[in-house]
C-alpha positions in Angstrom: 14.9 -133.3 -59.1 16.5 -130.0 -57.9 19.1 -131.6 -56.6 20.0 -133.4 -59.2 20.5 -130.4 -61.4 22.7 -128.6 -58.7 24.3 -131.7 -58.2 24.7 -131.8 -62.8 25.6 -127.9 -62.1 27.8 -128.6 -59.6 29.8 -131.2 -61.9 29.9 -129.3 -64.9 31.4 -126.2 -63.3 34.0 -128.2 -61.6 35.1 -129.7 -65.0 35.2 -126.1 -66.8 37.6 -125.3 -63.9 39.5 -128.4 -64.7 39.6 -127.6 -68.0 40.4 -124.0 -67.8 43.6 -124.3 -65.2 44.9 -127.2 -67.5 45.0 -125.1 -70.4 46.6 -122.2 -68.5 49.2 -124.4 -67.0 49.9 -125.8 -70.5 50.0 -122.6 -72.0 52.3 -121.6 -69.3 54.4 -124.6 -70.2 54.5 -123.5 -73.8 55.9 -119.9 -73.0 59.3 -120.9 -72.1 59.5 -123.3 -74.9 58.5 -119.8 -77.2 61.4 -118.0 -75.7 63.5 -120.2 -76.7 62.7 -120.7 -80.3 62.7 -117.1 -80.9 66.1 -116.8 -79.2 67.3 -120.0 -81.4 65.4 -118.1 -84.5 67.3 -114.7 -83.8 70.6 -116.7 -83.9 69.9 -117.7 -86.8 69.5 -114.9 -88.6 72.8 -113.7 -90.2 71.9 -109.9 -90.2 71.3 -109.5 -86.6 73.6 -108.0 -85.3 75.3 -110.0 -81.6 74.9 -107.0 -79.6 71.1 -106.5 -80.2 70.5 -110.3 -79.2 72.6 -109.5 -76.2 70.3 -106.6 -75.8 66.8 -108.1 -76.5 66.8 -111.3 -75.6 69.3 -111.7 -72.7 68.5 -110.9 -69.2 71.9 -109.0 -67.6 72.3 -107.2 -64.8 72.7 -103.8 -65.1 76.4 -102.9 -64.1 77.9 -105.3 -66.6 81.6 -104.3 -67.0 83.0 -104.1 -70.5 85.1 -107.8 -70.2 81.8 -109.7 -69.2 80.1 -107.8 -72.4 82.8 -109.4 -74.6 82.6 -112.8 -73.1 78.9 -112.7 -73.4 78.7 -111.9 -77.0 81.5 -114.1 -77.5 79.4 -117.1 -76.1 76.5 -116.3 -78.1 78.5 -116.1 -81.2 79.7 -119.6 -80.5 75.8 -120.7 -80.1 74.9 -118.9 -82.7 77.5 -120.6 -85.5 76.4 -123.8 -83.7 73.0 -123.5 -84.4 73.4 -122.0 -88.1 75.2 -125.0 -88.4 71.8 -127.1 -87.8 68.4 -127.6 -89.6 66.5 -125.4 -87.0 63.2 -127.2 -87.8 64.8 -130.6 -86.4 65.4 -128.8 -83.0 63.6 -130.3 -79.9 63.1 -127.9 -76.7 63.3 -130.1 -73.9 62.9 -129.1 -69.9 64.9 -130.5 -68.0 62.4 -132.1 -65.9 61.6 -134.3 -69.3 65.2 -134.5 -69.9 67.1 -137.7 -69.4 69.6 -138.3 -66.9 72.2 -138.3 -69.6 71.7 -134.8 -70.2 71.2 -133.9 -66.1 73.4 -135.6 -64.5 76.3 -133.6 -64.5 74.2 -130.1 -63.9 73.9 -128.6 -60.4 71.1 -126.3 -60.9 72.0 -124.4 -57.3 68.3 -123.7 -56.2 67.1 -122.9 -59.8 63.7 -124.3 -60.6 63.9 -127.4 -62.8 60.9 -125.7 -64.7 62.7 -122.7 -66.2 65.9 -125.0 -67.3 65.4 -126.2 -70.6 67.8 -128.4 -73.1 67.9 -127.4 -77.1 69.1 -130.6 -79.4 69.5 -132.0 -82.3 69.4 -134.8 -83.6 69.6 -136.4 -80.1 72.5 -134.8 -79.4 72.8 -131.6 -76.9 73.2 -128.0 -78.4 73.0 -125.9 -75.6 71.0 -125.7 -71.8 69.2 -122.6 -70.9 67.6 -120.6 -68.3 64.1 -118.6 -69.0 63.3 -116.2 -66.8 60.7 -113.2 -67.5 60.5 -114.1 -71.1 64.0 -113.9 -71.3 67.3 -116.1 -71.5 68.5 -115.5 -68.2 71.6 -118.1 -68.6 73.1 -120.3 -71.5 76.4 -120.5 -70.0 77.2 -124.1 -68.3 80.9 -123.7 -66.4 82.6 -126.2 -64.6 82.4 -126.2 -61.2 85.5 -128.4 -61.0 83.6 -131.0 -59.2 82.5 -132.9 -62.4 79.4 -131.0 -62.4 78.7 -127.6 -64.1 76.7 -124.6 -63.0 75.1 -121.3 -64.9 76.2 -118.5 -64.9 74.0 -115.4 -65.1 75.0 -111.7 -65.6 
């Protein structure tokens, strides 16, 4: 009888484990997926100014001359009137490990982890790729590699 109830014991620990690490790992899962709709949510607010998103929500590196400042608010100003352009609640955050090949096949992720790349669209159609890093947008800028593939930039 005692061992049975170790045994039960035994079993039912296990499965609270189980339980517990799923439900961190799918919480974990979620985070980036948060990033990103806040970043998408910030764009889309009309009174926020470019250079605060730059500065909140965009991982740079700290030496970041005055010409890479302007082409980084530049690119976010293009994502930004792209997205304001779109019903935001008809987004879908997609990783890029769920994406389809249509939407990967011409991306060389240079040794970044599939798992922090992630794909906004609409409507089926692609609105912009992004890195998350820290709870940040570490990258959101595909460039051509000239190879027929395209790579991110960071900053």
């Amino acid at each position: 009888m005692k061992i049975k109830v170790k045994v039960l014991l035994l079993t039912f620990i296990s499965c609270m484990l189980a339980t517990s690490l799923s439900a961190q790992e799918s919480l974990a899962a979620k985070e980036p997926v948060a990033v990103l709709k806040k970043f998408v949510q910030r764009l889309n607010d009309a009174d926020l100014a470019t250079d605060i998103i730059l500065s909140q929500d965009i991982v740079t590196a700290k030496n970041l001359d005055e010409d890479q400042q302007e082409y980084l608010l530049a690119s976010i100003d293009e994502i930004r009137i792209n997205v304001q352009s779109k019903d935001i609640n008809k987004l879908e955050y997609i990783n890029f490990v769920e994406a389809g090949r249509k939407e990967t096949y011409d991306i060389d992720l240079e040794g970044i982890d599939p798992q922090q790349v992630y794909f906004v669209r609409y409507l089926k159609r692609f609105v912009f790729a992004a890195v998350i890093r820290d709870k940040k947008i570490a990258s959101f800028t595909l460039v051509s590699k000239g190879n027929n593939k395209a790579h991110f930039v960071f900053y």
